[in-house]
VOMAR-58567 format. One record per residue (C-alpha): residue in one letter; x, y, z. Coordinates in steps of 0.05 Angstrom, whole numbers. Example, Ala and Ser with C-alpha at 12.3 -4.5 7.8 and 13.67 -1.06 7.14 Angstrom:
# residues 2
+------+--------+--------+--------+
| type |     px |     py |     pz |
+------+--------+--------+--------+
|    A |    246 |    -90 |    156 |
|    S |    273 |    -21 |    143 |
+------+--------+--------+--------+
# end
This chain:
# residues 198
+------+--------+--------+--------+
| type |     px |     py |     pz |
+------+--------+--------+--------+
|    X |   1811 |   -482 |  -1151 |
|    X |   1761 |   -458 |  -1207 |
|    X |   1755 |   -380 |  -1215 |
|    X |   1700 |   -334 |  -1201 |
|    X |   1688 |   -340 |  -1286 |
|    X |   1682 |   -404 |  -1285 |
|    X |   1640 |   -424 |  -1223 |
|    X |   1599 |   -373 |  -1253 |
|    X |   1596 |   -406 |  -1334 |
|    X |   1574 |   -469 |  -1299 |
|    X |   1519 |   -436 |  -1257 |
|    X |   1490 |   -405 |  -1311 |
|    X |   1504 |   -474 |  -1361 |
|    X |   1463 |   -504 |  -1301 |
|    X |   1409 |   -459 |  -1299 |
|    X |   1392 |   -461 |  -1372 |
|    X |   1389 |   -536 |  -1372 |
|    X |   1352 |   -539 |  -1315 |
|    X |   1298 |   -491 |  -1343 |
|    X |   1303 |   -514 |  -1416 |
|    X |   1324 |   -448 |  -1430 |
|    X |   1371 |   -426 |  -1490 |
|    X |   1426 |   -375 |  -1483 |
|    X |   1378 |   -332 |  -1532 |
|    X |   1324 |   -335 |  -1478 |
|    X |   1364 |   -310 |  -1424 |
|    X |   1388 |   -245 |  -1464 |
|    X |   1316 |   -232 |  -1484 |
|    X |   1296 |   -232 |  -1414 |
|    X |   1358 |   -198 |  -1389 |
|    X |   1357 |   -147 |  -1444 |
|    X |   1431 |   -165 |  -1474 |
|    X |   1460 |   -193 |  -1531 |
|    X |   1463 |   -264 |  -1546 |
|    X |   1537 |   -247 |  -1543 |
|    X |   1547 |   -222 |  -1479 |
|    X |   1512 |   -288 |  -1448 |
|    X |   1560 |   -331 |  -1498 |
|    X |   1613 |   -298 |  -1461 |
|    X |   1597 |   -310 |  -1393 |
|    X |   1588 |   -387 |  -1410 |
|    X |   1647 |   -385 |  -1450 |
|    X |   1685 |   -349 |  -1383 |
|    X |   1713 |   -292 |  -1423 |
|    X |   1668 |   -243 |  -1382 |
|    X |   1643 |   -232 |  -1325 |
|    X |   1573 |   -198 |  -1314 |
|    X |   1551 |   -133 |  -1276 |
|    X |   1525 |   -146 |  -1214 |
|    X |   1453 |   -114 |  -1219 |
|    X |   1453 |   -162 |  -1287 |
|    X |   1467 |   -232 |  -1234 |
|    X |   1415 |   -208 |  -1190 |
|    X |   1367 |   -195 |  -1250 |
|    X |   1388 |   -261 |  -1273 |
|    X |   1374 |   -296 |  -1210 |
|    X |   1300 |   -268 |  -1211 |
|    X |   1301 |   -299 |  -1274 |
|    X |   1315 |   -365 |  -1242 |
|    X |   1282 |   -360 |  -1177 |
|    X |   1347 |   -370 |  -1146 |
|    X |   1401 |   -331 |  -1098 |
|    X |   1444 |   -286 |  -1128 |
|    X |   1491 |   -343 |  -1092 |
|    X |   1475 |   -394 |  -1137 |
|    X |   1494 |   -356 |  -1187 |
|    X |   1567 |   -329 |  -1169 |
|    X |   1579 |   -381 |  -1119 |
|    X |   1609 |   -453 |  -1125 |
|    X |   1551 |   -502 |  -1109 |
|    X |   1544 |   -539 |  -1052 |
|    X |   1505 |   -600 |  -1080 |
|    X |   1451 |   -596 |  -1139 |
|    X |   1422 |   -658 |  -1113 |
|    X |   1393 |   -634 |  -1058 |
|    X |   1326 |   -596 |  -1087 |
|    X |   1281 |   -610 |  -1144 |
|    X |   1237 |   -569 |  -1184 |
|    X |   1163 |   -555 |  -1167 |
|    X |   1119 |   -529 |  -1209 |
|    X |   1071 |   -480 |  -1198 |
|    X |    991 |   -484 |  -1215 |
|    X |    962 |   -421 |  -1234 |
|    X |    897 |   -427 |  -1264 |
|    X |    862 |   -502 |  -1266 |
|    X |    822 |   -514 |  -1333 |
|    X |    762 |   -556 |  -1325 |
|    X |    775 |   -631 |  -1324 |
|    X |    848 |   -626 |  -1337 |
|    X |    887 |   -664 |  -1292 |
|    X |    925 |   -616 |  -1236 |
|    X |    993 |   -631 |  -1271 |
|    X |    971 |   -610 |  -1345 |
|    X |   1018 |   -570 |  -1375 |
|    X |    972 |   -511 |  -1385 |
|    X |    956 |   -498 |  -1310 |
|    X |   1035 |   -492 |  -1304 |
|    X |   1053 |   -431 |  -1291 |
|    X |   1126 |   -423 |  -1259 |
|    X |   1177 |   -474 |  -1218 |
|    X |   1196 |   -469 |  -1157 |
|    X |   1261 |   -512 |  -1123 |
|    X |   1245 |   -549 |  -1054 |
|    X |   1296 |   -590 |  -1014 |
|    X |   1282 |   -668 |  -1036 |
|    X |   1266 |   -678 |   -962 |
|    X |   1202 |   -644 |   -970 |
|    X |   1147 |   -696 |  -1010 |
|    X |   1109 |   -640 |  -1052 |
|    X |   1081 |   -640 |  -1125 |
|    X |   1060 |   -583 |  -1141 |
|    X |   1054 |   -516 |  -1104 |
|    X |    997 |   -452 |  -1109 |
|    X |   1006 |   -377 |  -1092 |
|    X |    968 |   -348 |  -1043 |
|    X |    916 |   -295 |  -1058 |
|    X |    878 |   -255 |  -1004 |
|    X |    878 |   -262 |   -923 |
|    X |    838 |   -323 |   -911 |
|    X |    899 |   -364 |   -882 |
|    X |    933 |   -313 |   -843 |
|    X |    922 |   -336 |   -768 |
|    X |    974 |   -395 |   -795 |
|    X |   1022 |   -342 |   -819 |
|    X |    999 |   -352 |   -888 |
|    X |    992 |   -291 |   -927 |
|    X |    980 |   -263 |   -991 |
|    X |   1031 |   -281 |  -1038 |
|    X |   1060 |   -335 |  -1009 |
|    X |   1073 |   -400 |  -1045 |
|    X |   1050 |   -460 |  -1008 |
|    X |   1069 |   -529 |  -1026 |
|    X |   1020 |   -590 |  -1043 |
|    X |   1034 |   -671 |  -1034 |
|    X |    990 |   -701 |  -1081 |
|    X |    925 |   -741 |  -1049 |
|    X |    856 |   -753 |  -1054 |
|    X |    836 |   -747 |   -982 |
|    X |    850 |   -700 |   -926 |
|    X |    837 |   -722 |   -845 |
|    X |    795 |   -668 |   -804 |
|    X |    833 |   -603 |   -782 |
|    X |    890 |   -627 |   -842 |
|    X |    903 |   -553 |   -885 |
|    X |    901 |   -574 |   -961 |
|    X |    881 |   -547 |  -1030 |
|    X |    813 |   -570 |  -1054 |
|    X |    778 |   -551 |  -1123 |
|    X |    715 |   -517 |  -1113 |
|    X |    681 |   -491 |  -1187 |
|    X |    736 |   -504 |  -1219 |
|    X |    774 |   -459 |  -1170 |
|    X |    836 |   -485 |  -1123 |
|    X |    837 |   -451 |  -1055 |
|    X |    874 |   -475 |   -984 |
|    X |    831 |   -483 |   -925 |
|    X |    832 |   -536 |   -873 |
|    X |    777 |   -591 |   -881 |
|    X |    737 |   -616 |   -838 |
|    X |    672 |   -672 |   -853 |
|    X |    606 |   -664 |   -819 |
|    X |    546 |   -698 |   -842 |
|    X |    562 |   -715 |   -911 |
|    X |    579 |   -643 |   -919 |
|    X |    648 |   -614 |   -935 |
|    X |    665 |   -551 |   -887 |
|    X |    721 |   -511 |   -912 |
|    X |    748 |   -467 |   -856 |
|    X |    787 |   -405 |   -865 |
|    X |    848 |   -390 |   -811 |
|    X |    811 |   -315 |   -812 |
|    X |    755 |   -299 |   -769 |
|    X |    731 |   -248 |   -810 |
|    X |    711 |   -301 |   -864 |
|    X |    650 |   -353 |   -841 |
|    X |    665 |   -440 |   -852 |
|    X |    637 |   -458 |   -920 |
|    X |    594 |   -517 |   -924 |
|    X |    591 |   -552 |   -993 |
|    X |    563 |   -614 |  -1010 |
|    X |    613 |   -668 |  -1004 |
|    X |    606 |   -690 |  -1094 |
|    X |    628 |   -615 |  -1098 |
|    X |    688 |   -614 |  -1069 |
|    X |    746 |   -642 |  -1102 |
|    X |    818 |   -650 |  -1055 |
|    X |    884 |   -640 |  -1092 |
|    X |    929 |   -651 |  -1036 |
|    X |    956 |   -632 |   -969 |
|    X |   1001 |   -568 |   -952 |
|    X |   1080 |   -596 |   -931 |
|    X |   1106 |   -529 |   -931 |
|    X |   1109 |   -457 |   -949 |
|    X |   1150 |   -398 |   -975 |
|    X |   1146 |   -325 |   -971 |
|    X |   1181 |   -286 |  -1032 |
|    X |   1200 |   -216 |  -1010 |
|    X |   1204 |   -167 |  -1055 |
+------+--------+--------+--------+
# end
């Protein structure tokens, strides 16, 4: 049976490969010496507690996956996160990534978007949340997805009406907006969602 130190020097081991991170990295953001992380992933130390949970904000993972032996690895995969989309840069360019997020592998996503405002919120999505995208060029009527509009990504459900687009917010409070279908571009459809609390 592996000790506490150890499940914990493989976590971390983990981690930093799986967010090309070096053990310098980590004590810059954790405000330590490159030391004290050598020691932890040697298993000569163990860290403070409020330094795991700061570490596992770090990570965007549970202070669990940290401390704990893992149950399988396999089982999620790394998402990454569009903030910003430059003009005619494809969705996936490396400058529009922002952050990673891990999904289970059941869920078919390729890139997720964070939430800003109250348009969404009669489907219990609110600002903040991450929702996650399955790549495609074409949504059905009533299907929720992200579409580019002025170089802008937003999540609305779509709908097609007289070679118009009509982008309808889950709000009442916000009217249908009708664009011209050569306008509109679709990046995908929404699979799922996740609420951070802070």
């Amino acid at each position: 049976m592996k000790s506490s130190r150890e499940i914990l020097s493989e976590n971390i081991r983990f981690q930093l490969d799986k967010h090309s991170m070096e053990q310098s990295d980590l004590a810059d953001k954790l405000g330590v010496s490159q030391s004290s992380v050598s020691h932890w992933i040697n298993g000569n130390k163990y860290p403070r507690i409020d330094t795991i949970e700061k570490m596992a904000e770090i990570f965007n993972v549970r202070k669990s996956d940290i401390t704990d032996e893992p149950r399988s690895r396999s089982n999620s995969k790394r998402i990454p996160l569009i903030g910003t989309i430059a003009a005619g840069q494809p969705i996936l360019a490396e400058q529009n990534i922002e952050d990673y997020f891990s999904l289970d592998n059941k869920i078919k996503a390729d890139f997720c978007l964070r939430i800003k405002g109250d348009s969404m919120i009669n489907v219990n999505i609110m600002d903040g949340d991450i929702v996650f995208i399955r790549k495609q060029d074409d949504l059905e009527d009533g299907e929720i997805g992200a579409v580019l509009v002025d170089d802008s990504a937003t999540l609305k459900r779509f709908f097609r009406e007289n070679g118009s687009v009509i982008l309808q917010s889950e709000n009442f409070t916000y009217k249908p907006m009708v664009i011209s279908k050569g306008e509109v571009r679709i990046l995908g459809k929404m699979v799922a969602s996740l609420r951070q609390y802070k």
